[in-house]
C-alpha positions in Angstrom: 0.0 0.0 0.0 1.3 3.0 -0.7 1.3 5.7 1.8 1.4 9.5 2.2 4.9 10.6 4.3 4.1 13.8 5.8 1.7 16.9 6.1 3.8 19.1 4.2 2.4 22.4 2.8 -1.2 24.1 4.3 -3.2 26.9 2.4 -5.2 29.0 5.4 -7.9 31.6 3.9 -7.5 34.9 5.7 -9.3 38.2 5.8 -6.6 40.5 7.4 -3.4 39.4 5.3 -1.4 42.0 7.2 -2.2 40.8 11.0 -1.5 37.4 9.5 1.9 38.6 8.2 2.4 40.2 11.6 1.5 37.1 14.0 3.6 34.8 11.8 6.5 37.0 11.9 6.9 38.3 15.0 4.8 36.7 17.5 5.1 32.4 16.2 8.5 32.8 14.6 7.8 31.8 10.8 9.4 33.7 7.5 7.1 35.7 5.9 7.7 35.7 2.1 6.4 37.7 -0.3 6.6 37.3 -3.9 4.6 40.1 -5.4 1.5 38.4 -5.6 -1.4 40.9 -4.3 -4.0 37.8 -3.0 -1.2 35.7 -1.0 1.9 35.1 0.9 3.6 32.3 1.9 5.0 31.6 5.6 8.4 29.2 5.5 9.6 27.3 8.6 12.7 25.3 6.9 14.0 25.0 3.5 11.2 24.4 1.6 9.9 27.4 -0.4 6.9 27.4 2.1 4.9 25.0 4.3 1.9 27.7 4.5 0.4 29.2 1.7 -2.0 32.4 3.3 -4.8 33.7 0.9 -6.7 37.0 0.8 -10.1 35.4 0.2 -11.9 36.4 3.7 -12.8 32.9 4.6 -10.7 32.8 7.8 -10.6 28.7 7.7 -8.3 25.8 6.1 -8.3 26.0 2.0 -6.3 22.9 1.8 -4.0 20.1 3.1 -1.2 19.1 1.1 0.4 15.3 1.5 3.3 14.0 0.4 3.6 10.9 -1.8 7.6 9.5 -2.0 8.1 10.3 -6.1 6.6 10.0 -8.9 5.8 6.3 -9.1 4.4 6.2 -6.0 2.0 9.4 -7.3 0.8 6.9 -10.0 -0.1 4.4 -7.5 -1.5 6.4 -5.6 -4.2 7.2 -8.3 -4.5 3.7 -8.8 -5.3 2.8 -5.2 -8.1 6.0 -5.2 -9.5 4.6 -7.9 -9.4 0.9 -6.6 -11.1 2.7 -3.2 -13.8 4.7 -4.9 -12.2 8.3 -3.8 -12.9 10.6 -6.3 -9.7 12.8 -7.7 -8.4 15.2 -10.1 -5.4 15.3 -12.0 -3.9 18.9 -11.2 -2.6 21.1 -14.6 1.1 21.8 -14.9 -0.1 25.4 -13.9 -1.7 23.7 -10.3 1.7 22.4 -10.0 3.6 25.0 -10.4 1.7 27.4 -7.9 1.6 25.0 -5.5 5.6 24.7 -5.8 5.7 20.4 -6.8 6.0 18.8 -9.7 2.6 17.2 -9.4 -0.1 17.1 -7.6 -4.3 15.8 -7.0 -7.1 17.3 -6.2 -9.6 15.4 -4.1 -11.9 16.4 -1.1 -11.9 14.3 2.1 -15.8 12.7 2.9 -16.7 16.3 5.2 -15.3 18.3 1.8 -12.2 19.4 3.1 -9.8 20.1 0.5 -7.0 17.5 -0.1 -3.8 17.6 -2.4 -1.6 14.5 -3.1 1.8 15.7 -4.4 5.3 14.8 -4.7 8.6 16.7 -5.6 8.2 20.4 -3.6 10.4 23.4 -4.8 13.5 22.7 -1.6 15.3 26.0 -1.4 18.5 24.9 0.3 20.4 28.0 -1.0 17.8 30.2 0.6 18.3 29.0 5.0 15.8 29.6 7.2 15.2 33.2 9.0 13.0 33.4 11.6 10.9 36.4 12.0 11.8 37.2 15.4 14.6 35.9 17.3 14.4 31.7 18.6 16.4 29.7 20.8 16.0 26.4 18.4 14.1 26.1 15.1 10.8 24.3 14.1 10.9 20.3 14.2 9.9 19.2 9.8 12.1 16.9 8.2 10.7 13.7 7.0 7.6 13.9 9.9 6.3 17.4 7.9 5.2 20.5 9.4 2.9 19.1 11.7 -0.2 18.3 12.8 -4.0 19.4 12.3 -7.6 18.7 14.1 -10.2 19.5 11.4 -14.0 18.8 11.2 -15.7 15.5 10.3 -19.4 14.8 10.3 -18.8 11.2 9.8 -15.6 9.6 11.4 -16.1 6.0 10.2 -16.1 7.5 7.1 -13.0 10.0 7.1 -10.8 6.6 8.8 -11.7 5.0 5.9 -10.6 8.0 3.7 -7.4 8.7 5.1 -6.8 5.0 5.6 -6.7 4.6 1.8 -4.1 7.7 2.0 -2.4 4.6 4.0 -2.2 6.5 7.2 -3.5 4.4 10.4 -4.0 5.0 13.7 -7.7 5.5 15.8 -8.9 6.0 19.0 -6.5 7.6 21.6 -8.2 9.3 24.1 -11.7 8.5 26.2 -12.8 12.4 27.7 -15.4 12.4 29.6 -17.1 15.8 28.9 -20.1 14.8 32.3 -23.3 14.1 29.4 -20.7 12.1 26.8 -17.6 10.9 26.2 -15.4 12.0 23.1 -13.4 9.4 21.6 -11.4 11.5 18.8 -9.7 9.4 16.3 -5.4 10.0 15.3 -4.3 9.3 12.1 -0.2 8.9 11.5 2.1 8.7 8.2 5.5 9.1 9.8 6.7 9.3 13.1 5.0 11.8 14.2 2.4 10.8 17.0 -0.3 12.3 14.6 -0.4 14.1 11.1 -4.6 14.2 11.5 -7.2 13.9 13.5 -10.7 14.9 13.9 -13.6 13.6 16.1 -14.1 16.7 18.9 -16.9 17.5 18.0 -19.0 19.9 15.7 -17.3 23.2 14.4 -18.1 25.8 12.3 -14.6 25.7 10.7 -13.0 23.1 8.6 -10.0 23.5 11.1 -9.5 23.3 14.9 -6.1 23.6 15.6 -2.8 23.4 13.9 0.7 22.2 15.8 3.9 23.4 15.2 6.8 21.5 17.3 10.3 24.1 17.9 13.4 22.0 19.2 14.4 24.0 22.2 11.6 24.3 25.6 12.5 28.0 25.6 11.0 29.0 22.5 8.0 27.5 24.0 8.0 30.1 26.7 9.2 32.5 24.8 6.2 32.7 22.4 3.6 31.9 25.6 5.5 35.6 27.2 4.9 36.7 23.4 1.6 36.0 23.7 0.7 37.2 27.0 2.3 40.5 26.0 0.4 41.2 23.0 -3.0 40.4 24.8 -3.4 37.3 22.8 -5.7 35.1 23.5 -4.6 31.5 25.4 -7.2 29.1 25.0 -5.3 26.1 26.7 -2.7 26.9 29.1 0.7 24.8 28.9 0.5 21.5 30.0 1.5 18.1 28.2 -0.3 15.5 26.3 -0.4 11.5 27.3 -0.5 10.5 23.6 2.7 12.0 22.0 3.9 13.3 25.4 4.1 17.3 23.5 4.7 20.4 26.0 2.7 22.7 24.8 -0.1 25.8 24.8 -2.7 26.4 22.4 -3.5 30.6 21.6 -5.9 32.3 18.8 -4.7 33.0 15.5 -6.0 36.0 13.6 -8.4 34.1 12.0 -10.3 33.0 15.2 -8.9 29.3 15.3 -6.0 27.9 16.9 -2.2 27.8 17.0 -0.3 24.7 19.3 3.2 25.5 20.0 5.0 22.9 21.3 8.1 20.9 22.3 9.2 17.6 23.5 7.0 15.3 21.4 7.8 10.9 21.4 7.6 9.1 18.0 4.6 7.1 17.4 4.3 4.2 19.4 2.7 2.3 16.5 0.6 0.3 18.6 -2.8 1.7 19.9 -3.6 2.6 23.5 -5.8 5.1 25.0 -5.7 7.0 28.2 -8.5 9.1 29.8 -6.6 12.9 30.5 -3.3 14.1 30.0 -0.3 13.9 32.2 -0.3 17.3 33.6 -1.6 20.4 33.0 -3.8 22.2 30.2 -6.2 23.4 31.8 -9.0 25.7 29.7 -8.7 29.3 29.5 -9.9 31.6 27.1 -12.9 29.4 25.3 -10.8 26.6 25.9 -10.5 23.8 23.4 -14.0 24.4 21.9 -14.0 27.9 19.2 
C-alpha cells in the first residue's frame, strides 16, 4: 500500500493578510515571504519554499491540506489505489503544479469536503536557509515527519478513517474524555513518526480546522512565544501543559483568523501500537474558550 509521508504544505484563507503577516512573523517565529502576488503570501519554517500558503479570500478557515507521496511512481499508484477505493480525484494542470511549488499534484476532497492535495517533488530551497521572523532559541521540528499536525472537522468519522486510511495512514482511538453528558473518543491518524499528522472527532465546528501544531526543538522557545503571547494580549485558549498521547509540552493561543495555533516541544515518536488513556499527564487546563471555538 502506498502511503502519504508527511503533512507538508497548508493553504489557510484569511481576511486581514497584514495581521497574519504580523502574528507569523513576530509573535510564532515563521518567514514571511512575499513574492509580489497581491492575493497571498507564503509563511516558511525550513527549506522548503513554504509550508503555508495564506490567501486573501476572507474565509478565515483551512483552503487545503497538502500530502506527500515518495516520487513519482508512487504518485501513480496512488491514483490507482483512489480509484481501486472509490475516492474521487483530479489530476492537477502543470499550472496547479507550479503554484503549488511540486511537480505534481491531485485534487480530491476528504468525505466532510475538506480540500486534499496529493503531491510529490516540492520546490526545496537549500540556498535560501531559514530566517525566523523574530529571534528563537532552536528552530521548528519538519524533516521527514512534515510541518505538523492538524484537528479539522468531520461529520462522519467511520467514514473519514476509511478515507485517510486509503491515504495509508492508520492510527484510531487515543483518548476516552469524559465531557459529564458524553464521552469524546477523537480518532489519530499517523504517516511518519509523528504521534499524529490528522485527526478529527471533537466534535461539531463551524470551521474546517481546529487547531494546527507546530513542534520548535528547544523548551525555551516555547515560553518565549507563551510571554509573546501574553504581552500582545493574545488570547490562550489552553494553558501549557503536556499531552499522554505524544507526550508534546505545549499551549494552544488564537490565531487571527479566530482558530487555533499549538506551540509545542518535547513530542515521542509514534508508538505504533494503539492505546488510549482518559486525560493528559499534567496540566492544560481551559482558559480563554478553551479547546472548543
Amino acid at each position: 500500500m502506498v502511503q502519504v509521508t508527511e503533512l507538508g504544505y497548508m493553504g489557510i484563507g484569511v481576511k486581514d493578510l497584514d495581521a497574519w503577516r504580523n502574528f507569523a512573523s513576530t509573535i510564532v517565529g515563521l518567514e514571511v515571504s512575499d513574492e509580489g502576488e497581491r492575493d497571498r503570501c507564503y509563511l516558511r519554517m525550513d527549506y522548503w519554499h513554504h509550508r503555508f500558503v495564506l490567501h486573501a479570500n476572507g474565509s478565515d478557515d483551512l483552503e487545503y491540506l497538502g500530502f506527500r507521496v515518495a516520487g513519482g511512481e508512487e504518485f501513480a499508484e496512488m491514483q490507482h489505489q483512489l480509484t481501486e477505493a472509490g475516492i474521487k480525484f483530479r489530476l492537477g494542470s502543470q499550472e496547479e503544479a507550479i503554484e503549488r511549488h511540486v511537480l505534481d499534484v491531485l485534487k480530491l476532497n476528504d468525505p466532510s469536503g475538506n480540500p486534499v492535495e496529493i503531491f510529490h517533488g516540492p520546490e526545496v530551497q537549500f540556498n535560501r536557509p531559514f530566517h525566523p521572523g523574530r529571534r528563537m532559541h532552536g528552530r521548528f521540528k519538519t524533516g521527514a515527519n512534515g510541518l505538523g499536525h492538524c484537528i479539522i472537522r468531520q461529520e462522519d468519522d467511520k467514514a473519514a478513517y476509511r478515507f485517510y486510511r486509503a491515504l495509508g495512514m492508520r492510527g484510531g482511538v487515543e483518548y476516552k474524555i469524559n465531557l459529564g453528558k458524553h464521552v469524546v473518543t477523537p480518532t489519530f491518524m499517523h504517516c511518519n513518526d509523528r504521534d499524529h499528522t490528522v485527526a478529527f472527532g471533537v466534535g461539531p465546528s463551524k470551521r474546517r480546522i481546529n487547531h494546527v501544531m507546530l513542534e520548535v526543538d528547544n523548551l525555551d522557545d516555547v515560553g518565549f512565544t507563551e510571554e509573546l503571547v501574553r504581552q500582545h494580549k493574545i488570547s490562550v485558549n489552553i494553558k501549557t501543559g503536556k499531552h499522554s498521547n505524544d507526550h508534546m509540552y505545549s499551549f494552544y493561543f488564537r490565531n487571527p483568523s479566530g482558530w487555533m495555533l499549538e506551540y509545542g516541544w518535547g513530542a515521542r515518536a509514534a508508538t505504533k501500537q494503539s492505546e488510549y488513556y482518559v486525560r493528559d499527564v499534567y496540566g492544560h487546563e481551559p482558559e480563554d474558550g478553551g479547546f472548543g471555538e
